[in-house]
C-alpha positions in Angstrom: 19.1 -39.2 3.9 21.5 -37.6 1.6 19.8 -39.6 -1.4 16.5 -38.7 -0.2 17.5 -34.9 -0.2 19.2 -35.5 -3.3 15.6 -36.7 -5.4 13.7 -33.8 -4.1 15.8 -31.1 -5.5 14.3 -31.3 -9.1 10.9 -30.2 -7.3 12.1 -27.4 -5.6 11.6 -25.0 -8.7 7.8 -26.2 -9.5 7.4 -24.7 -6.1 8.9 -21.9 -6.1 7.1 -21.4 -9.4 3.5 -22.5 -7.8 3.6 -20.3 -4.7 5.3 -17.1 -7.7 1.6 -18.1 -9.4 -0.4 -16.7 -6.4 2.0 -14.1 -5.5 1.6 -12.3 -8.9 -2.2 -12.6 -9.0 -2.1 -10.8 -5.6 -0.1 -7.8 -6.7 -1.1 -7.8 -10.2 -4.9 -7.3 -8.4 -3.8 -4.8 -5.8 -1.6 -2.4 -7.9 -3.9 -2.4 -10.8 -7.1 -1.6 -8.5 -5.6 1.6 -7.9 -5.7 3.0 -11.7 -9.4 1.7 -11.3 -10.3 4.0 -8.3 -11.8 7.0 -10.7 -14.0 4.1 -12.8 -15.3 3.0 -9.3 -15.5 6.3 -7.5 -18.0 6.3 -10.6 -19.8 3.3 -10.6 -20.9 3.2 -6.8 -21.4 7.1 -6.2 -18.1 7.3 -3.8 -17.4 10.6 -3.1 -13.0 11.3 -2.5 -13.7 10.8 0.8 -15.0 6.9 1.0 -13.6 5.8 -1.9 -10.5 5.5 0.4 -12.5 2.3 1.9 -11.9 0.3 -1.3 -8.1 0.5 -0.5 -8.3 0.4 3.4 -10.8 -2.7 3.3 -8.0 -5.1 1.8 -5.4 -3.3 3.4 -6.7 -3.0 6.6 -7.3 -6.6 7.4 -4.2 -8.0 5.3 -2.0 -6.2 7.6 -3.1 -6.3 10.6 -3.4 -10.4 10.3 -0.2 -11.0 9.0 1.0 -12.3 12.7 -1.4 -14.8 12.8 -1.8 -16.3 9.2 1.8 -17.3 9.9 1.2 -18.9 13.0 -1.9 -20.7 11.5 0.2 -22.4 8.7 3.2 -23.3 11.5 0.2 -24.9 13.3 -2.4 -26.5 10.6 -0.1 -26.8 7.8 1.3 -24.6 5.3 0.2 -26.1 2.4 -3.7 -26.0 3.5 -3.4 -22.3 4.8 -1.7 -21.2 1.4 -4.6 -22.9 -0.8 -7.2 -21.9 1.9 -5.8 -17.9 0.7 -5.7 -18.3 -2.8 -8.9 -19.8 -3.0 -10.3 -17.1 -0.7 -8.8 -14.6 -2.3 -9.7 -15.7 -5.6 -13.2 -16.0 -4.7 -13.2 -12.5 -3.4 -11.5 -11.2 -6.2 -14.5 -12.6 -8.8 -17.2 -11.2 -6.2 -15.4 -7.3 -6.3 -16.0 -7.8 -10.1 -19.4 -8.8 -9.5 -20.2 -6.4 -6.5 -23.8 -4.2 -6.5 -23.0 -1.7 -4.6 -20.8 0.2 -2.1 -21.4 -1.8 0.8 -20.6 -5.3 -1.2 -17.4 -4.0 -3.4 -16.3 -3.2 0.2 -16.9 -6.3 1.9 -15.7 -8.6 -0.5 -12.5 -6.3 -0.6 -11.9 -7.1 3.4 -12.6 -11.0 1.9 -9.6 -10.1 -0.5 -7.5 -8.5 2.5 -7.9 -11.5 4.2 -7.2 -14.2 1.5 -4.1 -12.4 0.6 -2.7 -12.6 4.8 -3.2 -16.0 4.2 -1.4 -16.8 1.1 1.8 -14.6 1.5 3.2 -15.5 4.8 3.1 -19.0 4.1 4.2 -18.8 0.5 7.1 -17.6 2.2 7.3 -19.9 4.5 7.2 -23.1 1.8 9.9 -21.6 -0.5 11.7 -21.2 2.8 11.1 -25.1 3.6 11.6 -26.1 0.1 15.2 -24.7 -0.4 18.5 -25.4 1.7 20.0 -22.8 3.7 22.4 -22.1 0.9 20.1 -21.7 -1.4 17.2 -19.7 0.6 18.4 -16.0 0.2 18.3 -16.5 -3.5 15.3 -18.1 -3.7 13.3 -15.6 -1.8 14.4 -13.4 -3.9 13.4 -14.8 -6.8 10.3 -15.2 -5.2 10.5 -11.4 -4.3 11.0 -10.0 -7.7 8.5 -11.9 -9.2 5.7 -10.8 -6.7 6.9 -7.2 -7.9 6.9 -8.4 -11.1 2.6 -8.7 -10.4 2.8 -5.2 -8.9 4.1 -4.0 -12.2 2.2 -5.8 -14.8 -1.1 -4.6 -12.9 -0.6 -0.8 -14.0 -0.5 -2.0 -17.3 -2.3 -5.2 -18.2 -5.1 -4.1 -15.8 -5.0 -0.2 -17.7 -5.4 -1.6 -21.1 -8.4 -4.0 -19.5 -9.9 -0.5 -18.0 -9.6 1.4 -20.9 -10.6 -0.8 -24.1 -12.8 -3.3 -21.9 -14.7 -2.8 -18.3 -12.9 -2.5 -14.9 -15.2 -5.3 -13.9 -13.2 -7.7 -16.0 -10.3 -6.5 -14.4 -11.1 -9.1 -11.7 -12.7 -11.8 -13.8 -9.7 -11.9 -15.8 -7.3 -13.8 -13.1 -9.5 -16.7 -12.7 -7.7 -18.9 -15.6 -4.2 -18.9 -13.6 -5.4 -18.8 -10.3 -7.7 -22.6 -11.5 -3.9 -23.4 -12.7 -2.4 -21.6 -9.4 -4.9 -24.0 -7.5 -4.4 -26.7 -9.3 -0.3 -26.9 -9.3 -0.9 -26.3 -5.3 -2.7 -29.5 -4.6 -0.4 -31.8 -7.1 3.1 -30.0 -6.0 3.4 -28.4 -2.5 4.0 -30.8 0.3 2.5 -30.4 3.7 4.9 -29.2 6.4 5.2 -30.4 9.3 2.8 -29.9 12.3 4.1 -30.1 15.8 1.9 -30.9 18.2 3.6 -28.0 20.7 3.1 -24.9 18.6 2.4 -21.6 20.4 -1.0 -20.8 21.0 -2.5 -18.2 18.8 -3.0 -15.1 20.1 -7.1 -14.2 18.3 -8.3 -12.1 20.8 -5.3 -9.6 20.1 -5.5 -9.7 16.6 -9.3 -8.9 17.4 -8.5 -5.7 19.4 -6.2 -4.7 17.3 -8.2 -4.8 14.4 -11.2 -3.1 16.2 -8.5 -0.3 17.6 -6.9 0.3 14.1 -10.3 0.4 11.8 -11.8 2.5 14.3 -9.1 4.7 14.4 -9.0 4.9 10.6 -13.1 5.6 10.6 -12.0 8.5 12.9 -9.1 9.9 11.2 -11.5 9.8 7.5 -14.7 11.2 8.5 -13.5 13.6 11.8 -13.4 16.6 9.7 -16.7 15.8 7.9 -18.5 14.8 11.0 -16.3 17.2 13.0 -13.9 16.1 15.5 -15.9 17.1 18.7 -19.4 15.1 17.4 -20.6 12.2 19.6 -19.9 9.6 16.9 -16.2 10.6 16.3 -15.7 10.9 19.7 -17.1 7.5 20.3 -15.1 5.9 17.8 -12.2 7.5 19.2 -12.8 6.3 22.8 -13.7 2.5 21.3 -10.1 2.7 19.5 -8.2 4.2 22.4 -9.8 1.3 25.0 -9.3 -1.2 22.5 -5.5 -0.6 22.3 -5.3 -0.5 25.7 -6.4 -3.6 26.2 -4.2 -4.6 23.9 -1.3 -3.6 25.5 -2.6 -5.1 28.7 -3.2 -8.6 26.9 -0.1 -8.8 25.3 2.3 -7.8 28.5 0.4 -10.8 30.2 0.1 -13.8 28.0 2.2 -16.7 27.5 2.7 -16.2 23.4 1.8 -12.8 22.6 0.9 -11.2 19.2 3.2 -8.6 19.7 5.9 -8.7 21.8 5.9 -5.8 23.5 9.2 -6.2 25.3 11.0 -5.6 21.7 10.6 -1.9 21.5 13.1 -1.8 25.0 15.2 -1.9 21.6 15.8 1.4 20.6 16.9 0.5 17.1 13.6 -1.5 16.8 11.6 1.4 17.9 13.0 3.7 15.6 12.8 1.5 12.7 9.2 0.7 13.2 8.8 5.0 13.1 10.4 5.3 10.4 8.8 2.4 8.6 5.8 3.3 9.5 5.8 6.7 8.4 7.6 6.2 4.8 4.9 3.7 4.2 2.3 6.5 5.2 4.0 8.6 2.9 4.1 6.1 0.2 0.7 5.0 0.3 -1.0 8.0 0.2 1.2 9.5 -2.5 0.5 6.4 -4.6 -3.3 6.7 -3.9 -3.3 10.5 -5.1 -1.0 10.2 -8.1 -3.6 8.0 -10.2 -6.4 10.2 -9.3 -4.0 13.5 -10.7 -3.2 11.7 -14.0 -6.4 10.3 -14.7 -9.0 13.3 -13.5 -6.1 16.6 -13.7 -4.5 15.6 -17.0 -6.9 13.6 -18.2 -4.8 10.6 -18.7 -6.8 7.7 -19.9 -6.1 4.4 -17.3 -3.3 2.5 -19.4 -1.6 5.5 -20.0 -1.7 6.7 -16.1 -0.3 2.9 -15.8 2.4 2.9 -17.2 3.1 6.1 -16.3 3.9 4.7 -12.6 6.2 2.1 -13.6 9.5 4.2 -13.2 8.9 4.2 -9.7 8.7 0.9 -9.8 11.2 -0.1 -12.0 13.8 1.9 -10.1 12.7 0.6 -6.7 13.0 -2.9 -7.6 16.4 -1.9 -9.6 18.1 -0.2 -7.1 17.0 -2.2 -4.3 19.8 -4.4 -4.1 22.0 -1.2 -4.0 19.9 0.1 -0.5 21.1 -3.7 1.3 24.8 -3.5 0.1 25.2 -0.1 1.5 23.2 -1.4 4.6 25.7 -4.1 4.9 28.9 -1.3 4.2 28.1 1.2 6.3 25.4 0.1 8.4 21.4 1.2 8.4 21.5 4.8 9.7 23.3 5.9 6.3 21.0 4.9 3.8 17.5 5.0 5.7 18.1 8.8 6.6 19.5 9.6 2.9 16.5 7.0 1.4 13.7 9.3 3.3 15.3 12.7 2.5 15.2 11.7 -1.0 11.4 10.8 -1.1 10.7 13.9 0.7 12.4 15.9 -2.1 10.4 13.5 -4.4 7.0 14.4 -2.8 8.5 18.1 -2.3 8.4 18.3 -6.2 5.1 16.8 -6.3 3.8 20.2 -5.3 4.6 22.2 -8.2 2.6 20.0 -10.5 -0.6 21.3 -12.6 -2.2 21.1 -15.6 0.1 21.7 -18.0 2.5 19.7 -16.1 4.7 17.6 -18.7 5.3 13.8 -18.3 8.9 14.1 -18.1 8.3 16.0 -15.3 6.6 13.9 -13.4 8.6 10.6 -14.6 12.0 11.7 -13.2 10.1 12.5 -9.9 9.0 8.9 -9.8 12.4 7.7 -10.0 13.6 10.1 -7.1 10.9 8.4 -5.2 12.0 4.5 -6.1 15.7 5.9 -5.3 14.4 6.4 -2.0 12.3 3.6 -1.5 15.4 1.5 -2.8 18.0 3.4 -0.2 15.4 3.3 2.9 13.3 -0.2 2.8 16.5 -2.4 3.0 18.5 -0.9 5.5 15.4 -0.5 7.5 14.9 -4.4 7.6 19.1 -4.7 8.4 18.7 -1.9 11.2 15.3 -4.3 12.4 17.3 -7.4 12.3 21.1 -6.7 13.5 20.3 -5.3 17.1 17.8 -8.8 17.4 18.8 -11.8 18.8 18.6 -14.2 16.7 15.5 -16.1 18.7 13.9 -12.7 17.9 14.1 -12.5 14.7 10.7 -13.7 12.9 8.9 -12.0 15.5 10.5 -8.4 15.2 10.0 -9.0 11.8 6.3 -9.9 11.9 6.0 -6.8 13.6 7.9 -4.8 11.8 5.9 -5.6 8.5 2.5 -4.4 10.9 3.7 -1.2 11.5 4.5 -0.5 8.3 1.1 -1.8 7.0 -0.5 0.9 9.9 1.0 3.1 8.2 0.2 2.5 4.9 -3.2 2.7 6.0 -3.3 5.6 8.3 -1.3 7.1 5.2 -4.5 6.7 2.9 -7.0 7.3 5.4 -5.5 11.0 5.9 -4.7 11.9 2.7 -8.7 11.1 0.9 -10.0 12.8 3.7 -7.4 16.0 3.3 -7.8 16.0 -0.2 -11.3 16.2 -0.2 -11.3 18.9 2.1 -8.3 21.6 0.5 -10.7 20.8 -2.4 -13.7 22.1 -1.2 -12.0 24.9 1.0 -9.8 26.3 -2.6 -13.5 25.9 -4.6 -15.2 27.9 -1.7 -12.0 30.6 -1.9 -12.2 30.5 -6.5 -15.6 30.6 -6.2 -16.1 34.1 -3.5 -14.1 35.9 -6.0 -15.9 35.8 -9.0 -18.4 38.7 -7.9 -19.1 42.1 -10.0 -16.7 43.7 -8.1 -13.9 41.7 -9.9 -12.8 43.1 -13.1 -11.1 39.9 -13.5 -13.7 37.7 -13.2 -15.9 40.0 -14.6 -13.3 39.8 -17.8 -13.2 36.5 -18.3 -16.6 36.0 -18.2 -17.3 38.6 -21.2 -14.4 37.0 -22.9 -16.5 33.9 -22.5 -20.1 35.3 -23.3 -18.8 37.1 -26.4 -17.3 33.5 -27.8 -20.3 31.4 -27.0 -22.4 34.3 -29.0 -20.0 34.3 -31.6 -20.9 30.2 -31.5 -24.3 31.0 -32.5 -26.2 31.3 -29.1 -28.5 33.9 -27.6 -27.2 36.3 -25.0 -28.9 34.2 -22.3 -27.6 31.0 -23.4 -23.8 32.3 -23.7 -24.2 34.4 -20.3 -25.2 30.6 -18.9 -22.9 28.7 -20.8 -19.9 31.2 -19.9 -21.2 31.4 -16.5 -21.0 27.4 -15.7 -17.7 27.1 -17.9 -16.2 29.9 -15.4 -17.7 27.5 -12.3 -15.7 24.2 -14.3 -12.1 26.2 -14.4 -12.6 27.0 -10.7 -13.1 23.3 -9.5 -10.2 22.5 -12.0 -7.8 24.7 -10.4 -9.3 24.3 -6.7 -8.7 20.3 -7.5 -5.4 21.2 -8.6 -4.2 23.0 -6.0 -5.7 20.9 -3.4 -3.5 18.4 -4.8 -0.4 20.4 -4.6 -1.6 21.0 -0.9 -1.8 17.8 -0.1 1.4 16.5 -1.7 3.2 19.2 0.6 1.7 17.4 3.6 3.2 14.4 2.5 6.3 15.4 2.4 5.9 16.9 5.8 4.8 13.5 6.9 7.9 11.7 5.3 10.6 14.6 6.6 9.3 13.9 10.2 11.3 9.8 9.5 14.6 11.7 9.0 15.6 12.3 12.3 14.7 9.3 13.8 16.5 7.0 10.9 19.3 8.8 12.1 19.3 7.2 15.5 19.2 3.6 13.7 22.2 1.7 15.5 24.3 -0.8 13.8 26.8 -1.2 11.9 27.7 -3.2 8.4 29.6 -6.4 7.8 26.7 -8.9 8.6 28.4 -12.0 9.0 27.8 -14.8 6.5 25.6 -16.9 9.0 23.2 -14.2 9.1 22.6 -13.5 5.8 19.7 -15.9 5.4 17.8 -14.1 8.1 18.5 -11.2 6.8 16.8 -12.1 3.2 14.2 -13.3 4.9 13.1 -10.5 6.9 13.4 -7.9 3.7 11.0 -10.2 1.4 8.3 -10.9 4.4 5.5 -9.8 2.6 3.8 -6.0 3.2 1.2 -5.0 1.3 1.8 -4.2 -2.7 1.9 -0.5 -4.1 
């Protein structure tokens, strides 16, 4: 047996490298889509409102899945379910490229979403199987760093590609390595093992809880649009709210539950989930404005707005090492409180930006945010799994990674929707106060008369021209201060997880035994930034 363990160990790298191969796709597509958003906002006629839907279409059903792609692979075989997501999510990601309209970008991103719950909970799952228990925590995190590695490269391969090329090709360029990602699947992985006693899978929770979240999410981005008291939010509202319910009901009475609901008698559990969940809201919807800000409010072109993201991540994935040690020292409720107050400062300082606002201004910001990242996602996963019994622990986690999905979700459905309307409220306030009453306005706009006639036009055509470059510098500031509205609220939104991570129980000193769980549960897979 020893022999036979013995020959296998030269393969155990070409699959770690084989599963890393689909990993980086994913996040190389997901974090690079994001510096696309003002290109497809174009293309398709989104307004700041819907465009959310290309983000909460992939993230939407990735998340909320996760529990039972894992549970497919334990049952059917790991190998199959990991090449049935990369070829579904390659196939999705070539159709977004080739998408007509808003409708198709949008369903082919839900494809996507679905393809990538698939590949990475069982690409955990055979690195897992393909390493010894000795050598497990490193190799996830191998396997971890190089699945960040995709988020990073995204930014920037995927900005130059948007910039010099088309976004379009943004997608069609993966194809090449994920043939050689399919390819090295078929010839290296082996197929686990199936047991013939696996739980039954839980579909008709994952089905109500699908339906409750995206019609909660519907809700939450067009209530204030369609107003919060009209029959069709209302309705939505009521189909989300019954949905959960029987949810809730479902999973208190089945044998093998989706969720098991008994976990949050935990109060460690519980609070981790809050807090989870609500720095991912934070994080997510901070991420999805700051590309918008550099790109439409500074003007930056898409590599440039890029790379101008990767100190958050760069620090984050630095320093994150740092956030488990101190987990470890002192226990969770340490670093998780200190981890969010430091990305509410980061979000805080978000506010003051503007215009004129210089890079190095908003770099060192982006590093206070990976600090905080780095000091709060670790120690949340330690506070998850040291109050767990160990029988518990791959299902806390599963859940776990859910909520903070939700949140990255709820996170983006809020903030388009509030940014769209501060926008729209700050142009209607600019825009009252250029009347003839205001010598201000009234200033400016001879300022800008007596320059366009300077130019060579006629009094009519300056008076126009000056008149429409006035109405320009009001949507730029409204737009502008919208933004600094809106990164205010999501600070709010991140203070609100200090107090509870300071009720994480728990102390350091995992023992030795446990460290492999541990490492487990902080590289389960949550959707990339």
């Amino acid at each position: 047996m020893e022999a036979t363990l013995d020959s296998m160990q030269p393969n155990k790298y070409m699959v770690l490298f084989t599963v890393c191969v689909g990993t980086i796709l994913s996040g190389y597509v997901s974090s690079a889509i994001n510096i696309a958003l003002p290109n497809i906002m174009q293309a398709f006629g989104f307004t700041m409102d819907s465009v959310v839907w290309v983000s909460l279409s992939y993230m939407l059903p990735y998340g909320s899945m996760l529990p039972v792609m894992g549970k497919l692979g334990d049952q059917f075989g790991r190998k199959k379910m990991y090449i049935a997501g990369v070829s579904t999510f390659t196939i999705a990601t070539l159709l977004v490229g080739l998408a007509w309209s808003s409708t198709t970008i949008i369903a082919f991103r839900v494809m996507q979403g679905i393809g990538a719950g698939l590949l990475f909970p069982n690409a955990m799952a055979i690195v897992s199987d393909a390493f010894p228990a000795s050598e497990r925590g490193q190799a996830l995190g191998m396997w971890g760093a190089l699945a960040a590695s995709g988020s990073a490269l995204g930014p920037t391969i995927g900005g130059y590609i948007i910039e010099h090329l088309d976004w379009r090709l943004l997608f069609y360029s993966i194809i090449p390595i994920a043939i050689v990602g399919l390819v090295l699947s078929v010839y290296v992985l082996k197929e686990s093992k199936v047991s013939s006693d696996s739980p039954k899978i839980d579909y008709l929770g994952a089905m109500l809880i699908i339906v409750s979240l995206g019609s909660l999410l519907v809700a939450l981005n067009q209530g204030s649009k369609e107003g919060w008291t009209s029959f069709y939010i209302t309705s939505i509202l009521t189909i989300s709210i019954l949905a959960m319910t029987f949810f809730i009901y479902i999973e208190n009475t089945i044998e093998f539950p989706l969720v098991d609901l008994g976990l949050f008698k935990n109060a460690t559990f519980t609070v981790s989930n809050i807090v989870g969940f609500l720095s991912f809201m934070a994080l997510y919807g901070g991420m999805f404005l700051l590309p918008f800000y550099l790109r439409n409010v500074l003007g930056y072109t898409a590599i440039k707005a890029g790379v101008s993201l990767l100190p958050m991540v760069g620090s984050m994935v630095l320093l994150a090492p740092v956030g488990g040690k101190l987990a470890d020292a002192v226990g969770s409720k340490i670093p998780a409180s200190a981890g969010m107050a430091i990305i509410t400062v980061s979000l805080y300082s978000f506010h003051y930006l503007d215009e004129r606002t210089a890079y190095i201004n908003i770099a060192w910001r982006l590093v206070l945010m990976g600090v905080g990242l780095a000091l709060t996602m670790s120690p949340l996963s330690n506070g998850v799994m040291s109050t767990l019994p160990k029988d518990k622990i791959g299902v806390g986690a599963g859940v776990f990674n859910l909520f903070k999905n939700i949140g990255g979700s709820v996170g983006v459905a809020i903030i388009g929707t509030l940014l769209n309307s501060r926008q729209e409220f700050h142009n209607q306030i600019y825009a009252n106060s250029i009347t003839a009453s205001s010598d201000t306005a009234m200033g400016v706009l001879s300022t800008l008369k007596a320059g366009f006639i300077h130019s060579g036009m006629s009094a009519n055509e300056a008076y126009t021209a000056a008149l429409m470059t006035m109405k320009g510098m009001v949507a730029s500031q409204a737009s502008v201060t919208a933004f600094q509205d809106v990164f205010l609220i999501t600070a709010m939104l991140c203070a609100a997880g200090i107090i509870p991570a300071l009720l994480i129980k728990g102390g350091g000193s995992v023992k030795v035994e446990e460290k492999s769980q541990k490492t487990l549960l902080s590289h389960l897979p949550t959707e990339e930034v």
